[in-house]
C-alpha positions in Angstrom: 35.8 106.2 21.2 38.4 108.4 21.6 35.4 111.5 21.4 34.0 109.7 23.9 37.1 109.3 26.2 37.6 112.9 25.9 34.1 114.0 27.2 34.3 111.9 29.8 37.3 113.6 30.9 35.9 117.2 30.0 32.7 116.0 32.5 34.9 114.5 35.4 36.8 118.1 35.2 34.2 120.5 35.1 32.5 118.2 38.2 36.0 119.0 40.2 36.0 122.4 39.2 32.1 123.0 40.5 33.0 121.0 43.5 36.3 122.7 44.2 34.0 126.2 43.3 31.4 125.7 45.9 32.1 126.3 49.8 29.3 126.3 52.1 30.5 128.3 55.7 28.9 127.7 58.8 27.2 130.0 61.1 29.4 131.6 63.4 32.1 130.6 61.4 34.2 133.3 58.3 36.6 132.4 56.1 39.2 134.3 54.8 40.3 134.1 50.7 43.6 134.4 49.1 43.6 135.3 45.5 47.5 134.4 44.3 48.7 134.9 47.8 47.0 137.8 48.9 43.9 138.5 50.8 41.0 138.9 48.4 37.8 138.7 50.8 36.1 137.1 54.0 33.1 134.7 53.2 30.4 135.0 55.2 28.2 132.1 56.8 26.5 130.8 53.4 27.0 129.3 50.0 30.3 131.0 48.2 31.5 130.2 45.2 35.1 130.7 45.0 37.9 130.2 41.9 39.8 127.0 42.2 43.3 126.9 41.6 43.2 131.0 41.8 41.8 131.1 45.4 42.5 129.6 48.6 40.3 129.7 51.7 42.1 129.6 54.7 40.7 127.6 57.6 37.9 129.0 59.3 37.5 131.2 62.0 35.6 130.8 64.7 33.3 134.3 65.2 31.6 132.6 68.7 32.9 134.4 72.1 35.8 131.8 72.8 37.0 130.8 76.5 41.2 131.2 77.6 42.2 129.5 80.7 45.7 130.4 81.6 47.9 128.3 84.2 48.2 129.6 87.6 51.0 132.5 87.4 53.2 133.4 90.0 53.1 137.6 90.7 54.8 139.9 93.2 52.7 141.8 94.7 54.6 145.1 96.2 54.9 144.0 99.6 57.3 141.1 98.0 54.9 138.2 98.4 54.5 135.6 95.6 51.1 134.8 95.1 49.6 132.3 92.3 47.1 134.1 90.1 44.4 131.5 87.7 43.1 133.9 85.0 40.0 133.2 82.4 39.7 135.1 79.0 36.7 136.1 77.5 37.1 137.2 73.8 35.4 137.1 70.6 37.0 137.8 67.1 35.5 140.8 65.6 37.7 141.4 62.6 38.5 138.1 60.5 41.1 138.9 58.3 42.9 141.1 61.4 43.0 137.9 63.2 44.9 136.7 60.6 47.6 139.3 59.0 47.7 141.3 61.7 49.2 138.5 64.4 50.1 135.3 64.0 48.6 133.5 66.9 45.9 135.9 68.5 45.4 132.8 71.2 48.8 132.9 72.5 49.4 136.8 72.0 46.5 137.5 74.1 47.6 134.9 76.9 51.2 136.5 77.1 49.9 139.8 77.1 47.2 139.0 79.9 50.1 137.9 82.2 52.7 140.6 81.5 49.7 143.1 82.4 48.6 140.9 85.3 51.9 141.2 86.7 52.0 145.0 86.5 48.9 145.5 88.0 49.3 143.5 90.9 52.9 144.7 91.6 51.7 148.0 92.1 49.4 146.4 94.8 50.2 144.8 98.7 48.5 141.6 99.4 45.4 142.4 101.3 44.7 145.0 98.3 45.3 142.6 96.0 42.5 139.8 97.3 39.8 142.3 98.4 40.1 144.2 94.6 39.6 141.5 92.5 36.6 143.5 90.2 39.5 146.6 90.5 41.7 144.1 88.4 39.3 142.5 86.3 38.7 146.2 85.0 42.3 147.6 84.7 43.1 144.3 83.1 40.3 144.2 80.8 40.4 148.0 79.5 44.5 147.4 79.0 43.8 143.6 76.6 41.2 145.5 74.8 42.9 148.5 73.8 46.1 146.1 72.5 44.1 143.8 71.2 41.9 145.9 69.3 44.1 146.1 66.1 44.4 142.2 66.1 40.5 142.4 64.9 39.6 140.9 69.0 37.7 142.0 71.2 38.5 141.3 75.2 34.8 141.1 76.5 35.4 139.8 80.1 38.3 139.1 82.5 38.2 137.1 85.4 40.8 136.1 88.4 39.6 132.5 89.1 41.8 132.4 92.3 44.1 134.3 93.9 46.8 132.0 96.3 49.2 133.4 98.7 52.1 131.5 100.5 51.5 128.6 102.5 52.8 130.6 105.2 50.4 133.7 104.4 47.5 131.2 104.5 47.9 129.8 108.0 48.5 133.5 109.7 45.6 134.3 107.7 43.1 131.4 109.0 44.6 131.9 112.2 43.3 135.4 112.2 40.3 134.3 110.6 39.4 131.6 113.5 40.7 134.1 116.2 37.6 136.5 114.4 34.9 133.9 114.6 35.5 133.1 117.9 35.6 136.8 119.3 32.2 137.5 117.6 31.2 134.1 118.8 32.2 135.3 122.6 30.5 138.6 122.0 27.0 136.8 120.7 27.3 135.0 124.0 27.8 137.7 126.5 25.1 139.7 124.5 22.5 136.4 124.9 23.6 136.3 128.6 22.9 140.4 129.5 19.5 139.9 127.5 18.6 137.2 129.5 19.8 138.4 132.4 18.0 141.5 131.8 14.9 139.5 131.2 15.4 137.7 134.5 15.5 140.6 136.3 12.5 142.4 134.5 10.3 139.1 135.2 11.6 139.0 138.9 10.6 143.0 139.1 6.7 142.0 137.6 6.5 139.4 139.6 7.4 141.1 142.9 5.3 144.0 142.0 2.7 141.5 141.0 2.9 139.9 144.7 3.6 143.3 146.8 -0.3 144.3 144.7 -1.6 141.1 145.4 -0.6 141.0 149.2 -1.9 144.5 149.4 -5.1 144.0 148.0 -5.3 141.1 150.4 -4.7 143.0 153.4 -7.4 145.5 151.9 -10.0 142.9 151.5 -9.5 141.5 154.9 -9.5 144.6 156.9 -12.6 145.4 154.8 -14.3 141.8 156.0 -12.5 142.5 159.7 -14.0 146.2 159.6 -17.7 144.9 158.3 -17.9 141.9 160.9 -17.2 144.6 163.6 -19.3 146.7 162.5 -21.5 144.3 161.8 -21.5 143.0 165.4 -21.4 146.6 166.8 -24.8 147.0 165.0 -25.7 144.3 166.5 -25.2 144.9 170.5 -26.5 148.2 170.1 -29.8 147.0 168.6 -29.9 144.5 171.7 -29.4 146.8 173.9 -27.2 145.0 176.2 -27.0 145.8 180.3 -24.2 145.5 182.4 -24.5 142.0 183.4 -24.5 140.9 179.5 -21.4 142.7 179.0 -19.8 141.1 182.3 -20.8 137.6 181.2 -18.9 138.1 177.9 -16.0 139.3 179.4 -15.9 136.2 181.5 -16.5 134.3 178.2 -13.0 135.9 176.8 -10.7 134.8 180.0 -10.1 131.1 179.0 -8.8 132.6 175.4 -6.5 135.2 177.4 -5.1 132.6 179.3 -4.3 130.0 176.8 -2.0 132.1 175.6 1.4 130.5 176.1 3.5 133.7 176.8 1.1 135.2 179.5 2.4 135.6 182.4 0.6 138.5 184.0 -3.0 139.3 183.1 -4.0 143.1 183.0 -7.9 143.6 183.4 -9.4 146.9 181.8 -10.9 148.7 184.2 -14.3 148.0 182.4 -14.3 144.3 183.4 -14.1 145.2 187.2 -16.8 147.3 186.6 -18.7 144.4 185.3 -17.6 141.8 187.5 -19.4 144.3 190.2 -22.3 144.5 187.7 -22.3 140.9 187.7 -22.3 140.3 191.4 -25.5 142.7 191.9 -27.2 140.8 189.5 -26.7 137.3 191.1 -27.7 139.2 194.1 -30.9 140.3 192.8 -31.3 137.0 191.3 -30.6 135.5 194.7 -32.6 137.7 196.5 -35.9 137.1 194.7 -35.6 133.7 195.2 
């Protein structure tokens, strides 16, 4: 019994030591080993069989590009403004056991050490350099972490100013001059839409008078063409008839009712041809009357 009492035990012992033996470590993950209290090796993302009792795994570290979002931080720039500054952190632990002999909290370092260089940089800036040179900052800032952080086995991929926020009173001056801006390129759209259409205006009154002074001309053209045909036209025809004195005199007595309805006539002057006629006329009632 007691044989059997003792392999039991012997069994239930060697189970704990195989269980204590055995660490599995997740991707992305490392873990660093002590061996009597000091560092004896990282494990890698895997099975790992480690000594109980001998060695200790720390917890483990995180090897994945991790995310620090710092509190809004008030900054003098070096006009003597205080402006609010939000800053994310990009970083990803390169070096496991660095990250953990070499600092003690590589999260908070790195968070205190992006503000103290936050603040340097933007003191040695005015305000209006300090919102339009916000890649400038992200650079300077992100060249500085890295360097420092280098020998705490991180490395600073990214930094990013999330916001920048001047006074209250900064902000109104600055809308101000921002709404004063959108209205005086609002007023200068305007005036240019008005000159371009008054230019059109113009250009189609221009074509159209042309358009009429051509179309007025041609008109006069046409109808001293049809005016000049019709006389010629009837000047063809007296000269084919052949007319004699008395014709002509009887069409000049034809044409006195029009002369006279003529409101604003108030002396008649005869051509000397129509006397002529109107003596061609008598002689020809003569001989009519005669040869009756």
């Amino acid at each position: 019994m007691e044989t059997f009492v003792t392999v039991v035990v012997i069994a239930a012992l060697v189970v704990v030591f195989l269980v204590r033996a055995v660490r599995i470590v997740p991707q992305a993950r490392a873990g660093v080993v002590e061996r009597l209290g000091r560092y004896h090796r990282t494990l890698t993302p895997g099975l790992a069989v480690i000594v109980p009792v001998i060695d200790r795994v720390l917890p483990l570290i995180d090897l994945r590009e991790q995310v620090i979002t710092f509190a809004p931080q008030p900054v003098i720039t070096e006009d003597n403004l205080v402006v609010n500054i939000d800053t994310v952190l990009y970083f990803t632990v390169t070096d496991p056991r660095a990250a953990t002999y070499e600092i003690r909290d590589y999260i908070f370092a790195a968070e205190q050490l992006t503000v103290t260089t936050l603040r340097n940089v933007v003191g040695g800036m005015d305000l209006e350099k300090t919102l339009t040179s916000r890649d400038t900052i992200n650079a300077t800032l992100r060249g500085v972490l890295d360097e420092a952080t280098g020998k705490w086995g991180i490395r600073v991929n990214r930094v990013e100013l999330k916001s920048i926020d001047p006074p209250a009173s900064i902000q109104e001056a600055m809308a101000k001059q921002m709404r004063a801006e959108r209205e005086r390129r609002a007023a200068i759209l305007t005036a240019e839409g008005e000159k371009q259409a008054a230019i059109l205006i113009a250009e189609g009154g221009k074509q159209a008078a042309i358009l009429t002074a051509e179309g007025e001309a041609q008109a006069t053209v046409t109808r001293a063409n049809a005016e000049a045909s019709a006389i010629k036209t009837v000047v063809d025809s007296i000269h084919a008839a052949s007319p004699d004195d008395s014709v002509l005199a009887w069409t000049y007595l034809q044409q006195l009712p029009a002369i006279a309805n003529g409101q604003a006539s108030k002396i008649w002057v005869l051509p000397a041809e129509l006397t002529g006629a109107l003596d061609a006329v008598k002689r020809a009632f003569g001989k009519v009357r005669g040869v009756s």
